[in-house]
Each structure stands twice: as structure tokens, then as C-alpha cells.
N, C-alpha and C positions, 0 to 999 in steps of 0.2 A: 560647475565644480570641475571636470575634466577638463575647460576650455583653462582657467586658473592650474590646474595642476599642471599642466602640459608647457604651460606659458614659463610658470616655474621651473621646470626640469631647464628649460631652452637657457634661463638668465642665469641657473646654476653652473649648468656646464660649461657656458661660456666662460664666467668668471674664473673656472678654473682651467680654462685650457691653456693650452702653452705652445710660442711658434715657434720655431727651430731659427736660433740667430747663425751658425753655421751647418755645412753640409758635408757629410761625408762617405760619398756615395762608393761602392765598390764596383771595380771596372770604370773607372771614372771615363767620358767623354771630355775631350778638349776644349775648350770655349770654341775655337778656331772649326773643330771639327762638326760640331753639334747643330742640328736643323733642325724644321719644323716641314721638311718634305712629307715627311708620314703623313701628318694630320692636314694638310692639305690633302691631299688625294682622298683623303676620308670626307673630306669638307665639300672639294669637288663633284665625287661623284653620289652622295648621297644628302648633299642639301640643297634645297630649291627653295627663293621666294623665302625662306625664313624656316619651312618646312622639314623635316628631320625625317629621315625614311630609318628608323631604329632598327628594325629586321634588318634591312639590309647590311647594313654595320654590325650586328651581332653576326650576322653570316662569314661573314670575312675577317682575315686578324690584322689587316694593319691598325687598329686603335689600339691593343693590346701591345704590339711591336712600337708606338709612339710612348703608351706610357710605359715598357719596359725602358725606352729611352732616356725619359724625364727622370727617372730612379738613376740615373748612371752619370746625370749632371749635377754638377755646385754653379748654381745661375750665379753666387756670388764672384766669380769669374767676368762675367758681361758687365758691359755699358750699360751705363742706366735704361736709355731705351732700349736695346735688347733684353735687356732682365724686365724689363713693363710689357715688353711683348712675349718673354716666355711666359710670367706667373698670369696674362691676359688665355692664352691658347691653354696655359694648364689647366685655369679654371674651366675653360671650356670643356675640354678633354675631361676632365672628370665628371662635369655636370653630365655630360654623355655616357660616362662609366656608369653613373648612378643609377640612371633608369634604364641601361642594360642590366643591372645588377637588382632589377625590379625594385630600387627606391625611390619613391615620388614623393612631391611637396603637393601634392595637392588638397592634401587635409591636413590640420593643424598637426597632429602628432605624426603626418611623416614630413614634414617639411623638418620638425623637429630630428628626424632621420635622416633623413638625406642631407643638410646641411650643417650637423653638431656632429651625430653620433657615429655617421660613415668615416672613416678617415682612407687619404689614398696616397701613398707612397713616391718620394718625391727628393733627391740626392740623397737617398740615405735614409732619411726622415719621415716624417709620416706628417697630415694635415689636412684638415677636413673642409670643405668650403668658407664656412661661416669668418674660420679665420683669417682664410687665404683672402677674404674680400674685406675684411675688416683691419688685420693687422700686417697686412701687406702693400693690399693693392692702394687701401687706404691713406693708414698710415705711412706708411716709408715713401710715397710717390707723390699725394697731393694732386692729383689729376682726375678731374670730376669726369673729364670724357668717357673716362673707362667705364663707366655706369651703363653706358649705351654699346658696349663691347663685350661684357659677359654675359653668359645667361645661362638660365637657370632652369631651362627647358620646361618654361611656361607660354601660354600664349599670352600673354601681356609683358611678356620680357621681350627686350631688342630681338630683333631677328637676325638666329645666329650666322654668318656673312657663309659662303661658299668658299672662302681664302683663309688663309692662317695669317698673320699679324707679324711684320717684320721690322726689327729696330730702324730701320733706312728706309722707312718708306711709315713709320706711326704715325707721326703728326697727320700725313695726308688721312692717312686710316680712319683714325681717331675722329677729323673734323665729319670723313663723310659721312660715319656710321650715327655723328649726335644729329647731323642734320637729319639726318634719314629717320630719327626718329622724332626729332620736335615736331617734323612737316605730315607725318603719319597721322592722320582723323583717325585712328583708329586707337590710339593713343593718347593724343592729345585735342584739345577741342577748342575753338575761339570763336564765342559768341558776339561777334563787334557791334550787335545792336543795344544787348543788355550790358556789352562790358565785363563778360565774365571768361575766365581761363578753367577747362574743365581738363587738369593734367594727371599723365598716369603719378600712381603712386611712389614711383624712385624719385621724387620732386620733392616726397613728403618726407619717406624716410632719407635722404641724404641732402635733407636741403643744406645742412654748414659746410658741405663740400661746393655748394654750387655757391653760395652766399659768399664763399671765400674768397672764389676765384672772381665773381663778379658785381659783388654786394647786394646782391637779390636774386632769386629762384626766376622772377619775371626779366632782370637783365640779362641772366645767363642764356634763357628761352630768344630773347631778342637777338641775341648775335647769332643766333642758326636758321632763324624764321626765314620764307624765300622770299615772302609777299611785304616791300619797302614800307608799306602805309603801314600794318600790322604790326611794322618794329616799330615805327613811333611813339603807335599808339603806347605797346609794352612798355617803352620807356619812358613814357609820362606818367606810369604809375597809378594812373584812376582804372584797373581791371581788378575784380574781384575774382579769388581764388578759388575753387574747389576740387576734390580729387575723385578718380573715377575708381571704381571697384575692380580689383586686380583678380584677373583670371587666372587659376594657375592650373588650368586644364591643362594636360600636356601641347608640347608644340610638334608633333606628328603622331603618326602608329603606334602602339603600343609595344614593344620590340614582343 
């Protein structure tokens, strides 16, 4: 009955949430002037391997001084790929607010927290993950890569990269960080003697992103796999699917 009730609240709030079509930030930053210096060096010196040292980022204020930044921009200003690499580093930036701000997904009713009911401030406006990766990242972009770029400070989520994400240099970004996770056994798994695909869960929940871009969840896995004979295999289509159970223990210390 909690597991139903909680599920509930999640599909309600969604339904009524709402994304901010413009921005109106005060003290506005310039397109021209505006960076993601901050969150790099937050990125740099306190993420390893995938690994999050939380303490140490609650100790220091440059994430606070990034997202006082992010509130002072209208991203509708940038280039398409600079606006996919700001609302990409936002989400991060936030998912990292969150569980400084002691909200975890790690049980059904705080994921329901951390991703609906938190909202974090952003040109002006206000927006809580759930939307920012559904009616943004999603919707307006069409770019299934980005799956493999946010995260949600889980261990079964991508591992968040030690660099921040720049319009002039995505695409590269983007291809290394899917390879880096389709070729991850710890993620994804391929049985080639029984023919089975044992893949995480963003396969399952965002398979018509992946389907769109490449007409199958297995053809999309094909164009990143490193091992030549294994894409064949994927794209002759005889692998049977299954998904692996998502971890959502945090991905380092507990701040």
C-alpha cells in the first residue's frame, strides 16, 4: 500500500508540474561571459573513478558560487550545444546539491524527494530534476547520449566524469562517456554463449529515446560496443534481453 501510495504522489506531481519556457534571471550573466569554470574544479578535485567525496564539497563553497551562477543565466541565450551542455552540468550540479542537502533516491519515497519535490533555482526560475531530464533534456534535445551524462548520485548511474561539459567539444564528450558505459560489466553484461543482453535499467526506462535514434535499444548498444564480433552479433538481432537490478545506493560518502 505505501509502495502504490508513493508511486502515486510521483505520477501526480509530475502531471502537474510545470517547466519555465523563459528566463528571467536578476543580475543576469552574458551568454559571452558565462562558464562552467566553477564546477569543474568542484569536478576535478573531488571526483575520482566515478566516486563523489561529498564532505569534501560540502566543505568548500565553490558549488554554491556555480549554482549562484546558473540562477544569473537565461541558457535561452546559447547555442543549442551549449544550452545541452549547460542544462547536462545543471543537472549534475543539482543532483550534487541534493544529497548535500541530505535528499537521497535511495528508497522509493525519497527518490520521490529528491527528484519531484526538491526544486533548485535556475535564471530566475525554479525546477526540479525530474523535469529538467524529462522536459528538457528530453524533450527539446532528442539526444539519447545524455542518459550516459547525468546522474543521479546512484551507483548504477553513469559515472559522474571529473570535467564539466562544453558546447565545443559535446559530441566528443557525449560519444566517450556512452561508450564508457555500454563497455562497463558492471553495467551491462553479454552472455554470447546463451545469447543474452543482461543491461542496466536506463535501456528500459528510456528505451523510445534509444529506439529513435537507432531503431533498437540492441542497435543503439552496437554502435558503442569495443569488441567487432559482439556488434555483429547485436545486430543480427537473435540476443535475448533482460535488465539488471538498479542500485541506488549512493555513489561515494555520505556528505
Amino acid at each position: 500500500m505505501w509502495y502504490l501510495l508513493v508511486s502515486l504522489l510521483m505520477m501526480v506531481q509530475a502531471g502537474c508540474s510545470s517547466v519555465p519556457t523563459t528566463f528571467m534571471p536578476s543580475n543576469p550573466v552574458p551568454p559571452e561571459q558565462f562558464s562552467h569554470r566553477l564546477w569543474e574544479e568542484v569536478l576535478s578535485a573531488h571526483v575520482h573513478d566515478g566516486a563523489v567525496d561529498y564532505p569534501a564539497i560540502h566543505l568548500q563553497g565553490r558549488l554554491s558560487s556555480y549554482l549562484k551562477l546558473l540562477d544569473r543565466m537565461d541558457p535561452s541565450g546559447l547555442s543549442r550545444a551549449d544550452r545541452l551542455a549547460f542544462w547536462i552540468n545543471a543537472y549534475n550540479a543539482f543532483a550534487v546539491k541534493g544529497i548535500l542537502d541530505l535528499y537521497s533516491p535511495a528508497t522509493l519515497f525519497g527518490r520521490y524527494r529528491y527528484f519531484i519535490a526538491r526544486e533548485y533555482p535556475v535564471g530566475g526560475r525554479t525546477l526540479n530534476l525530474y523535469d529538467l531530464e524529462r522536459e528538457i533534456l528530453i524533450a527539446q534535445f532528442h539526444e539519447p547520449r545524455m542518459h550516459f551524462a547525468i546522474v543521479c548520485a546512484s551507483a548504477s548511474c553513469p559515472k559522474l566524469q571529473p570535467w564539466a561539459y562544453e558546447g565545443q567539444e559535446l559530441d566528443q564528450q557525449l560519444n566517450r562517456v556512452t561508450s564508457e558505459f555500454v563497455n562497463d560489466p558492471l553495467r551491462n553484461r553479454f552472455d554470447r554463449s546463451r545469447k543474452v543482453a543482461s543491461l542496466s535499467m536506463i535501456f528500459q526506462w528510456f528505451a523510445k529515446d534509444f529506439e529513435a535514434r537507432s531503431g533498437s535499444v540492441l542497435r543503439f548498444i552496437a554502435d558503442y560496443v569495443q569488441d567487432p564480433s559482439l556488434k555483429l552479433e547485436l545486430l543480427a538481432g537473435d540476443y535475448a534481453v533482460q535488465f539488471l537490478d538498479y542500485d541506488w545506493h549512493l555513489n561515494g560518502p555520505s556528505p
